[in-house]
C-alpha positions in Angstrom: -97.1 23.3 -68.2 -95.8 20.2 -69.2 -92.6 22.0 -71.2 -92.1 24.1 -68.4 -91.7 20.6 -66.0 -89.8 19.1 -69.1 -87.0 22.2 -69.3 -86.9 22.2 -65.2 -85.6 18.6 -65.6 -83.3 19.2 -68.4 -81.9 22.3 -66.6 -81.5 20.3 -63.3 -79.6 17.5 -65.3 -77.4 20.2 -66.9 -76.7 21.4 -63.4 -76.0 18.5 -62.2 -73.2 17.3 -64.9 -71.8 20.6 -64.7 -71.2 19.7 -61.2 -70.2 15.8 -61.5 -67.6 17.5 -64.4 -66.3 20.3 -62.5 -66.0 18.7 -58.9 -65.7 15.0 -59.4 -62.3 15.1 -58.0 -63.0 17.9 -55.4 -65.9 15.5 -54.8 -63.7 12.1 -54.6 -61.0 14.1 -52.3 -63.3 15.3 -49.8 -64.7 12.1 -49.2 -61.1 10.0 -49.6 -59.6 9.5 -46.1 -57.2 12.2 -44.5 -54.0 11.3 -45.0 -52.6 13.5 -42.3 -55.5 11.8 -40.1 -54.3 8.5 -41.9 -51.0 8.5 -40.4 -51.7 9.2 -36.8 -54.1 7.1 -36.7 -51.9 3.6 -38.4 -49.9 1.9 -36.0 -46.5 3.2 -35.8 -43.5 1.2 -37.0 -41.7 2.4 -33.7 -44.5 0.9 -31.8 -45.0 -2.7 -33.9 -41.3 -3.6 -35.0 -39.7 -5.7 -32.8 -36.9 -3.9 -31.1 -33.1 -5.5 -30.1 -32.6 -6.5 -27.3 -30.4 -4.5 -25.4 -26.7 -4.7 -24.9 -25.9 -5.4 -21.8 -23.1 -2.9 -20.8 -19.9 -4.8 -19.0 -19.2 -4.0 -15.7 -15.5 -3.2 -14.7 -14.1 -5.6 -12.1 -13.6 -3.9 -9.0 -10.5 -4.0 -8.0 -10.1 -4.3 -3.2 -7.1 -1.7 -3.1 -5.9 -2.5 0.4 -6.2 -0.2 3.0 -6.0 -0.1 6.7 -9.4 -1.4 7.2 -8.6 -4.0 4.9 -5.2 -4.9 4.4 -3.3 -7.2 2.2 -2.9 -10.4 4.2 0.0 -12.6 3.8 -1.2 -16.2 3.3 1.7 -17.8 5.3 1.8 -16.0 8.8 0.4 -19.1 10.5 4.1 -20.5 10.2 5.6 -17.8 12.3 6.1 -17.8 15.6 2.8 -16.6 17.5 4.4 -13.9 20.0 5.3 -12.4 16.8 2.5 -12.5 14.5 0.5 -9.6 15.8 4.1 -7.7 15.7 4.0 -8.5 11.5 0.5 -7.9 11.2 0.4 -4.3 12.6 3.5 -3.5 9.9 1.6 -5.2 7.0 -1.4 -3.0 7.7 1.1 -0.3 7.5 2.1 -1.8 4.0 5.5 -1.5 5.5 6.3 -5.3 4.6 7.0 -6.6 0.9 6.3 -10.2 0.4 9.5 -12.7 0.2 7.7 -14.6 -2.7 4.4 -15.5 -3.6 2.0 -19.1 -4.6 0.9 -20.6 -8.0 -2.3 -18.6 -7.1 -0.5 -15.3 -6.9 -1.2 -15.1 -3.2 1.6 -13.4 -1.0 4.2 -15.1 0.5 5.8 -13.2 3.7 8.2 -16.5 4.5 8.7 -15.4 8.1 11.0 -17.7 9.1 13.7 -17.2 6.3 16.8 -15.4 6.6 16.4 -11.3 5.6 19.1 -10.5 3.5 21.3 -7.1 4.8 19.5 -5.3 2.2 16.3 -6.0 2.6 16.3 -4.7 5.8 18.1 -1.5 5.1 14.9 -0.9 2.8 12.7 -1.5 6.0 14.3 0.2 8.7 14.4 3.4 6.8 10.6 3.0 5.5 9.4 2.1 9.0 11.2 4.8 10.6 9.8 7.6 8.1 6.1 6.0 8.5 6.3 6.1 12.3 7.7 9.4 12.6 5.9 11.4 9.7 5.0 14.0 11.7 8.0 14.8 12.9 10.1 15.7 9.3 13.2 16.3 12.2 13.5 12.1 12.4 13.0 11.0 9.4 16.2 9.2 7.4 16.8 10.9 3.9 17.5 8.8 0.6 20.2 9.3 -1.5 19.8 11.1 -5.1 21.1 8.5 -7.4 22.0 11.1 -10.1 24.2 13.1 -7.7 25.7 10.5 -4.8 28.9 9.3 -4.9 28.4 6.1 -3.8 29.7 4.4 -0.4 30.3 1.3 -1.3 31.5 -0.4 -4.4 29.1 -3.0 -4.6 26.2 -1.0 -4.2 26.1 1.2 -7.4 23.5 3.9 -7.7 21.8 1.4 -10.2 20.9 -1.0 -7.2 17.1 -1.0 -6.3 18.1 -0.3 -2.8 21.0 2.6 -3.2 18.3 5.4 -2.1 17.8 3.3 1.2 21.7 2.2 1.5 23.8 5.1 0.7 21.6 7.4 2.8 21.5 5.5 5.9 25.5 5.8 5.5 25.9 9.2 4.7 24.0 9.6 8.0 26.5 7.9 9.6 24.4 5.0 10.9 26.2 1.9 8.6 29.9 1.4 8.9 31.8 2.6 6.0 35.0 5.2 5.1 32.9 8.2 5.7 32.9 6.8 9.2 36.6 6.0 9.3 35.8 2.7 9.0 38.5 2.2 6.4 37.9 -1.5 5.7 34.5 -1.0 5.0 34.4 -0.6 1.4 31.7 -3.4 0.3 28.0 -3.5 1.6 27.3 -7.4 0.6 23.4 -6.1 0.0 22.0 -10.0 -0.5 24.3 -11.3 2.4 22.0 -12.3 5.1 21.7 -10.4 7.8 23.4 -11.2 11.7 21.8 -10.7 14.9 24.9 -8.5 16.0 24.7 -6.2 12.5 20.7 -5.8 13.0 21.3 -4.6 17.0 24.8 -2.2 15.5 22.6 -0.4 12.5 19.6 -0.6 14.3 20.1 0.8 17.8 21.8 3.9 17.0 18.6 4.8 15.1 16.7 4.3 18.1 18.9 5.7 20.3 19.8 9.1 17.6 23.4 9.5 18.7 26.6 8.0 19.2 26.8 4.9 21.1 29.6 4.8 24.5 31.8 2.2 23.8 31.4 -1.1 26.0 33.3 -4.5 26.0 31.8 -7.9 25.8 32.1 -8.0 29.6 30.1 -5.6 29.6 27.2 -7.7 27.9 27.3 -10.8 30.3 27.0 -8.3 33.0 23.5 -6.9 31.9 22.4 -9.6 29.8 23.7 -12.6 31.4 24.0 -14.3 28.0 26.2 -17.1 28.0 28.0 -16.6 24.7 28.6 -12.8 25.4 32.3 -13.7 24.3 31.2 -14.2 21.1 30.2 -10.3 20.6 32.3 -8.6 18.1 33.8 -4.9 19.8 31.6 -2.3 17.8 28.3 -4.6 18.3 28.9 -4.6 22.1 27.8 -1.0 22.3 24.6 -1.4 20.7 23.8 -4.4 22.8 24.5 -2.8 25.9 22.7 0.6 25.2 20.0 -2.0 24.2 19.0 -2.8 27.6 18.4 0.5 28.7 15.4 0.3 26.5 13.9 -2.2 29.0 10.9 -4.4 27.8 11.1 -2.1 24.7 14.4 -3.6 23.9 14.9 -4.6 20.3 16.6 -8.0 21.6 13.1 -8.6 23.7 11.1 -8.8 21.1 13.3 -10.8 18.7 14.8 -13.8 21.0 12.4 -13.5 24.2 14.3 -14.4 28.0 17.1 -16.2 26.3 20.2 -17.2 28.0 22.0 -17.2 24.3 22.3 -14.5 21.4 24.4 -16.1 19.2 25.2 -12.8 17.6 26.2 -14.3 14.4 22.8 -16.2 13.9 21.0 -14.6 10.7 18.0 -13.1 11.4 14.7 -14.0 10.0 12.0 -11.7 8.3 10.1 -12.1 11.2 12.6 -11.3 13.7 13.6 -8.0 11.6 9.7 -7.1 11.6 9.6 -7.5 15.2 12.5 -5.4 15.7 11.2 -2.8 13.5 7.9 -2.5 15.1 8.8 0.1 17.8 11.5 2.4 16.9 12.9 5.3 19.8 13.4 5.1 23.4 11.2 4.0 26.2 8.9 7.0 26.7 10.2 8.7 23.1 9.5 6.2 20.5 6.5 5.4 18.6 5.1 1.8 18.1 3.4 0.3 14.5 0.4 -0.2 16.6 -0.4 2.7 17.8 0.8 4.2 14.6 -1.8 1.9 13.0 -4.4 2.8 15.7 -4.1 6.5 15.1 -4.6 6.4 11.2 -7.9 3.9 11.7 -9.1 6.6 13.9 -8.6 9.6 11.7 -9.7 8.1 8.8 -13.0 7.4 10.0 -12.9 10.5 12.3 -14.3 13.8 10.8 -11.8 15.8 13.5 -8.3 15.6 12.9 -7.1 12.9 15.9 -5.0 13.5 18.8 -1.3 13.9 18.3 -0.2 10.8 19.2 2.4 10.3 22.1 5.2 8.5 22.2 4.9 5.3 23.9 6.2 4.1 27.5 5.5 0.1 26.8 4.6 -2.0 24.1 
């Protein structure tokens, strides 16, 4: 009995190394951590490294384009005359207007009360008269192609900055010059400033879309009454006169006002040629920056095409 106890042991510790030799690793695996389990369960690096901060992205500057709503202002209007500030205003919301210099700060200049050259105004009446009669292609002024043109006038080469504006306006007959038989008429003088007389001889016919009667300077101190009437060269005295038929409309309203005196051969200033520029037709058949101005504000924040707009009867 006590052999048979004395092999069971020896057999159970023969077992049992055969085990310990066999699955020792098996043995130290199994009860060695998961590494899979290991890994999800350690912090992750993600989580306990310290991020950078993040880049903060630069914003572009925003840039006001002006628009009708808001409009480039010119910094110096205070300095013209107050009847005619409004008149300047509705054309700069038009961006019809380019400034005559500008400040240290960059700030627009339109210097209303300094002399337009002859040029300059060229430039504006044909602008002006396009923008207020857009939708009517039939009065619009064309510009000259400077790679075809042969140009007018000797001083005004198709390089000029200008030529479009000059040499169409006198291939449609409305500036003196040989194509109008005006013989003498060779030069332009584009940075000459520009006369009270010249303004009302260029300008009216535009308005007016036809040839001007003559008239004499009599003529002028009988419907004006000005007092220097003499002083009215012969081919200004027609545009004057047909001037006055345009009533309060009358381009020589808005720039002198109830004046006894014209003094045709005063130059005019930028603000004078704005105001000027700011209705151009007859009374009844023109069309006025305002309302001009008025029915773009309303079609742009209209969802319906606006009202054709009528031509005006008074300012």
């Amino acid at each position: 009995m006590f052999v048979s106890q004395l092999h069971r042991w020896m057999l159970l510790v023969v077992i049992a190394g055969a085990l310990i030799g066999c699955d020792g690793q098996s043995l130290e695996k199994a009860l060695a951590p998961d590494p899979e389990t290991q890994r999800w369960n350690s912090p992750s690096p993600e989580l306990t490294s310290p991020q950078p901060a993040a880049k903060e992205t630069p914003q572009p500057k925003v840039t006001v384009t002006p628009t009708l709503e808001t409009p480039q202002q010119f910094v110096d209007l205070e300095s013209a005359p107050s009847n005619l500030r409004p008149l300047i205003e509705d054309l700069a919301r038009l961006e019809l207007l380019n400034p005559g210099s500008q400040t240290n700060a960059g700030d627009p200049l339109f210097e209303p009360n300094q002399p337009i050259d002859r040029a300059t105004f060229v430039r504006w009446l044909v602008q002006t008269n396009n923008r207020l009669y857009r939708d009517r292609p039939t009065r619009q002024l064309r510009l000259a192609e400077a790679e075809s043109a042969q140009p007018v006038y000797t001083d005004v080469p198709p390089t000029h900055p200008d030529f479009p504006y000059i040499q169409g306006l006198a291939e449609a007959g409305y500036l003196p010059s040989p194509l109008t038989g005006d013989v003498n008429e060779k030069t332009f003088r584009p940075a000459a400033p520009l006369t009270r007389e010249t303004l009302l001889n260029w300008k009216v016919p535009v308005d007016q879309q036809k040839i001007l009667p003559t008239a004499t300077a009599a003529k002028v101190k009988e419907l004006w009454g000005f007092k220097d009437s003499d002083q009215v060269s012969t081919p200004a005295a027609s545009a004057i006169v047909a001037d006055h038929a345009n009533g309060d409309l009358a381009n020589i309203r808005r720039m002198v006002g109830a004046s006894l005196l014209l003094q045709p051969q005063k130059p005019v200033t930028r603000a004078e040629a704005a105001a000027a520029l700011w209705y151009i037709g007859t009374e009844g058949q023109g069309y006025s920056a305002k309302e001009v101005l008025r029915a773009e504000v309303q079609s742009a924040s209209s969802p319906t095409p606006p009202a054709e707009i009528s031509p005006s009867a008074s300012p």
